[in-house]
C-alpha positions as CSV (number, residue, x, y, z in Angstrom):
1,X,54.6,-15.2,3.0
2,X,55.4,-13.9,6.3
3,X,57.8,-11.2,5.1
4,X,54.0,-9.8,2.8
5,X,51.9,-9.7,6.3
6,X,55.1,-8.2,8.1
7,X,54.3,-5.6,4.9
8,X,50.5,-5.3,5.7
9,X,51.0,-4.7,9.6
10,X,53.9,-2.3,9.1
11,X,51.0,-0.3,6.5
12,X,48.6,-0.8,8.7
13,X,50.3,0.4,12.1
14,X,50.2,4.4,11.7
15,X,46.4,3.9,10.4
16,X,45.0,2.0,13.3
17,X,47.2,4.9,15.6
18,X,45.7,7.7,14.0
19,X,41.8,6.1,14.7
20,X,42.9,5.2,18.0
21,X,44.1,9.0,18.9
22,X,40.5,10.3,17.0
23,X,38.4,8.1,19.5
24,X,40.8,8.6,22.5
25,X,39.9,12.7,21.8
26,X,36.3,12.0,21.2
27,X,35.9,10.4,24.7
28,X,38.1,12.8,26.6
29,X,35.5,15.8,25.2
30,X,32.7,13.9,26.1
31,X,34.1,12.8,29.2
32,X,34.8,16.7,30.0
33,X,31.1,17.8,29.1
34,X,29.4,14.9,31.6
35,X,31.9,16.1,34.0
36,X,31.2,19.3,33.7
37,X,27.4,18.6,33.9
38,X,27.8,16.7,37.1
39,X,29.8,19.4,38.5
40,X,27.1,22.2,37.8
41,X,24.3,19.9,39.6
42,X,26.3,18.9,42.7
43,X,27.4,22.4,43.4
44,X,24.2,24.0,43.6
45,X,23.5,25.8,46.9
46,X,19.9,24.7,47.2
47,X,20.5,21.7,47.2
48,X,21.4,21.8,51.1
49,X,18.9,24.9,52.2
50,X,15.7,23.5,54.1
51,X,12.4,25.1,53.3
52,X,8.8,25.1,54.7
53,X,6.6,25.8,52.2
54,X,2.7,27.7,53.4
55,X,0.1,29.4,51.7
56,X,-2.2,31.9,52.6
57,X,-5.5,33.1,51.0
58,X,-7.9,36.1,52.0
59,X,-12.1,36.7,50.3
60,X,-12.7,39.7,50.8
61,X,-16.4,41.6,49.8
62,X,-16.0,45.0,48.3
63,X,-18.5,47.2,47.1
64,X,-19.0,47.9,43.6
65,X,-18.4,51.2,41.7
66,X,-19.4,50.9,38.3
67,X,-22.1,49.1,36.4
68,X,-22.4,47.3,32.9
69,X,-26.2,47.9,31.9
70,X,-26.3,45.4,28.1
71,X,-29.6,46.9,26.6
72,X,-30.9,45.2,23.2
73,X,-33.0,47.0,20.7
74,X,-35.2,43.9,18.5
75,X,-36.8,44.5,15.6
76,X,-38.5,42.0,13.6
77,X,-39.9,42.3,9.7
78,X,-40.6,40.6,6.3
79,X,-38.1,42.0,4.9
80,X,-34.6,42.7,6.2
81,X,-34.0,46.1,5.0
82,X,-37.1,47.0,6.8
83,X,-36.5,45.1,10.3
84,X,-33.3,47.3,10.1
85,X,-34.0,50.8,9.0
86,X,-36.9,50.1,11.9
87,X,-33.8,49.2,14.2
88,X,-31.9,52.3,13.5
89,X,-34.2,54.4,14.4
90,X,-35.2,52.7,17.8
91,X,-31.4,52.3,18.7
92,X,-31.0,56.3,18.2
93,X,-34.0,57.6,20.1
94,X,-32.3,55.0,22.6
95,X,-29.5,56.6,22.7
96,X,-30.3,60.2,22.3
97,X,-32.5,59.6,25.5
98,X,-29.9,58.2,27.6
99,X,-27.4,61.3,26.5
100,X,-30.4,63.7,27.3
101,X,-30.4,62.2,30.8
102,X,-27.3,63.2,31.5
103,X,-25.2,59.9,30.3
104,X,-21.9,60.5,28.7
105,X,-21.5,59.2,25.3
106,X,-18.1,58.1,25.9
107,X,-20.2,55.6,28.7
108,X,-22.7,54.3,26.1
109,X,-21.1,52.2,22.7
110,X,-22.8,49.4,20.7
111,X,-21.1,45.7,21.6
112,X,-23.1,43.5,18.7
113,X,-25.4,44.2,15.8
114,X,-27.1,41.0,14.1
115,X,-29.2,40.4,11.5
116,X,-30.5,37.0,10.8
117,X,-34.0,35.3,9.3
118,X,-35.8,33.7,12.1
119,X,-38.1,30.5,12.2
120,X,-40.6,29.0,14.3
121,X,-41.9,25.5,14.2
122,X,-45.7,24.7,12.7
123,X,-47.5,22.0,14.7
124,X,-49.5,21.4,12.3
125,X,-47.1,21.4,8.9
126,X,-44.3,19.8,11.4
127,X,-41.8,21.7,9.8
128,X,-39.8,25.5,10.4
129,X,-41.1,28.2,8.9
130,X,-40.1,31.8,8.1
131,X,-41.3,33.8,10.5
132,X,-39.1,37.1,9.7
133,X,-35.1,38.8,9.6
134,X,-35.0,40.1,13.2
135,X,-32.0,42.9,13.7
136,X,-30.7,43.1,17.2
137,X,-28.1,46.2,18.3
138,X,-26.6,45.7,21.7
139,X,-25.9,48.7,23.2
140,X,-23.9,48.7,26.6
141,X,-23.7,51.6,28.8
142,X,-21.1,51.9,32.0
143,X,-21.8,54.0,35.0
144,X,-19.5,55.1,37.4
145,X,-22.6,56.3,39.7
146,X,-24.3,52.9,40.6
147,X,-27.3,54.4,42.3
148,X,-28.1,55.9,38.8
149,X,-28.5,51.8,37.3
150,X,-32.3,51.7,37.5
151,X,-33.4,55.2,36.4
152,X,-30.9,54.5,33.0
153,X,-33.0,51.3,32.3
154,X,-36.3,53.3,32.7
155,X,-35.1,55.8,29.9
156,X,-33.5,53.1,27.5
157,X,-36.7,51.5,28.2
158,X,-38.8,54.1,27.3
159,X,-37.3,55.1,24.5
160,X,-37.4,51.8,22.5
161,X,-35.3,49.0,24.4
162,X,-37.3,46.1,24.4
163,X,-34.6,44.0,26.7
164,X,-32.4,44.2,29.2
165,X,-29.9,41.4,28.4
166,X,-27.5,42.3,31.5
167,X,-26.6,43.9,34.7
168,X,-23.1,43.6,35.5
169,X,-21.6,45.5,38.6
170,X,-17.9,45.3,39.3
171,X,-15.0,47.6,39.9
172,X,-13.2,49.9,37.8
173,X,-9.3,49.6,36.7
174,X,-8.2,51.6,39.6
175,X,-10.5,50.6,42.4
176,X,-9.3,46.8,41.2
177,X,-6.0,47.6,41.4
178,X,-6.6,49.0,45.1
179,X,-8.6,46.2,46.1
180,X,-5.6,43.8,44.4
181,X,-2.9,44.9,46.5
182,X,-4.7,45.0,50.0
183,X,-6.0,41.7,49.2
184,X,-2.5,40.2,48.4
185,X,-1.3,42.0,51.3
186,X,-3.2,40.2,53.5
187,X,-2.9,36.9,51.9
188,X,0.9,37.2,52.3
189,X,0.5,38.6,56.5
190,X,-1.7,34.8,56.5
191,X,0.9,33.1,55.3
192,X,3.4,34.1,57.7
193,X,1.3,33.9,60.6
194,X,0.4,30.2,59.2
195,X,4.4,29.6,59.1
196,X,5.0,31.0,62.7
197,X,2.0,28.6,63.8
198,X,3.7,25.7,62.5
199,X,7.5,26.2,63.4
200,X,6.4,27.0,67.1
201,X,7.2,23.8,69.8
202,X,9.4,22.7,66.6
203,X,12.6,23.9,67.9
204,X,13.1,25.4,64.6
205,X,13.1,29.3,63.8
206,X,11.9,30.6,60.5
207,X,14.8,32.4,58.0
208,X,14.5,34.6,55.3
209,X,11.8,34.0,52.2
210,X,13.5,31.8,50.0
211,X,10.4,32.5,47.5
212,X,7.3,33.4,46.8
213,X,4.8,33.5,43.9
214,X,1.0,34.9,43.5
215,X,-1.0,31.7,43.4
216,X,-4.1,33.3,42.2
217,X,-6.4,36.7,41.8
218,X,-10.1,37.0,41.0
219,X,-13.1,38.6,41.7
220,X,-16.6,37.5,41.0
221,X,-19.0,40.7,39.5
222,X,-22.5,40.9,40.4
223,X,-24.6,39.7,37.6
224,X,-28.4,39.7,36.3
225,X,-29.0,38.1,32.9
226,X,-32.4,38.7,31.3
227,X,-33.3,41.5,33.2
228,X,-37.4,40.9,33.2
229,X,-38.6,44.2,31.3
230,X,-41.1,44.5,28.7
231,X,-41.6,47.6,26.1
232,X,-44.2,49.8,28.0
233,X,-43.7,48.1,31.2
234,X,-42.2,51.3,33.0
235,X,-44.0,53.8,34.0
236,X,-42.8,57.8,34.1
237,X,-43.0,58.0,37.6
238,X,-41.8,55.1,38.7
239,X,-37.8,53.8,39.0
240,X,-36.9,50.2,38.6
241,X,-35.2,49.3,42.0
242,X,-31.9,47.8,41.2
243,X,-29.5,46.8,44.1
244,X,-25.7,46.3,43.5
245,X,-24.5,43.4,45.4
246,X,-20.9,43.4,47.0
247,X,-18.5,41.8,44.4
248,X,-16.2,39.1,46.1
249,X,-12.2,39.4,45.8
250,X,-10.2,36.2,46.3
251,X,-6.4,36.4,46.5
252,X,-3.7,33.3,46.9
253,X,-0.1,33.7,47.4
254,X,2.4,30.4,47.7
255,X,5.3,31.5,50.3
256,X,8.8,29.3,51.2
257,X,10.5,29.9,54.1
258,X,14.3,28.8,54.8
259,X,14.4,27.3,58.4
260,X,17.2,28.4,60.7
């Protein structure tokens, strides 16, 4: 009996040495990777650098130089074929009018065109009825010249636009793009005037710029929705006074500073 289990453990011997060297290799490679893991954190330079972290912000008001002008041309009918032809040819004396006046046509371009059955409510029924396919064509035109705003609604007006559905005034691509990088400028000199405000009596001295990042850009156009102008409403000789407002610039910048 003993000399059969001396047999079994002598069998037995090279198996259990074989799994002992496979998980003896598994832990040494897994032991190696957290190693190396620890390693990569403990080492990095940051980790000892001492920051002071500011931001600085500037809102500046800049004026304008180009305007949105949304016109609508609204037609209503029985029938839906008719409400549009009707539409077409409002929308091009429109148009026509506003190139005779000296608008480019690369400044005027349709934004929507709609056609959909409208309702109103009977009292008296207590129910919607049909009251018509109305077709409405959107037509924006931008200008460059903002003084020119109100004598272009006076000709779309009198021509056939029967609403003014916005005035936007803002600034073009590369008066934005001016305007951007003063406006960050400044935000960034605010910043570090913050920072020397705060290290002063500290008996600290500010370093290098361990980072910075934009923390935010925008800038709020001038707007009138529903412009109030009826069909008829203009007169030849008059011009619709419309004053541009100055569109306001925000910019935000985020700024860390080693300290010496």
């Amino acid at each position: 009996m003993n000399r059969f289990s001396d047999s079994n453990e002598s069998r037995l011997m090279p198996i259990l040495a074989i799994l002992v060297a496979a998980i003896l290799i598994v832990v040494a490679f897994n032991a190696g990777s957290a190693s190396s893991d620890r390693v990569v954190v403990t080492s990095d330079p940051a980790a000892d650098v001492k920051t002071l972290s500011v931001s600085g912000s500037v809102t500046k008001m800049v004026t304008p130089d180009k305007v949105d002008i949304v016109l609508s041309v609204e037609t209503l009918d029985d029938l839906a074929n008719k409400s549009q032809s009707d539409n077409a040819i409002l929308a091009d004396k429109v148009r026509t009018a506003l190139l005779n006046a000296g608008v480019a046509s690369s400044e005027v371009k349709t934004i929507s065109y709609s056609v959909n059955e409208e309702y109103e409510w009977n009292d008296i029924l207590r129910k919607s009825e049909p009251k018509g396919y109305k077709t409405i064509n959107q037509i924006q035109v931008t200008l460059k010249d903002i003084t020119k705003a109100g004598s272009v609604v006076d000709v779309a007006v009198n021509a056939g636009a029967n609403r003014v559905s916005s005035i936007s005034f803002g600034l073009s691509k590369e008066k934005e793009l001016e305007v951007r990088k003063t406006a960050l400028s400044e935000a960034s000199s605010t910043a570090k005037a913050k920072a020397d405000s705060i290290v002063q009596g500290l008996n600290v001295t500010l370093g290098k710029v361990y980072s910075i990042s934009e923390n935010s850009y925008y800038y709020t156009p001038v707007n009138y929705r529903d412009y109030d102008m009826a069909v008829g409403a203009v007169e030849e000789k008059a011009s619709t006074p419309i004053t541009a407002g100055d569109v306001e610039v925000t910019a935000s910048v985020a700024v860390q500073f080693e300290l010496n």
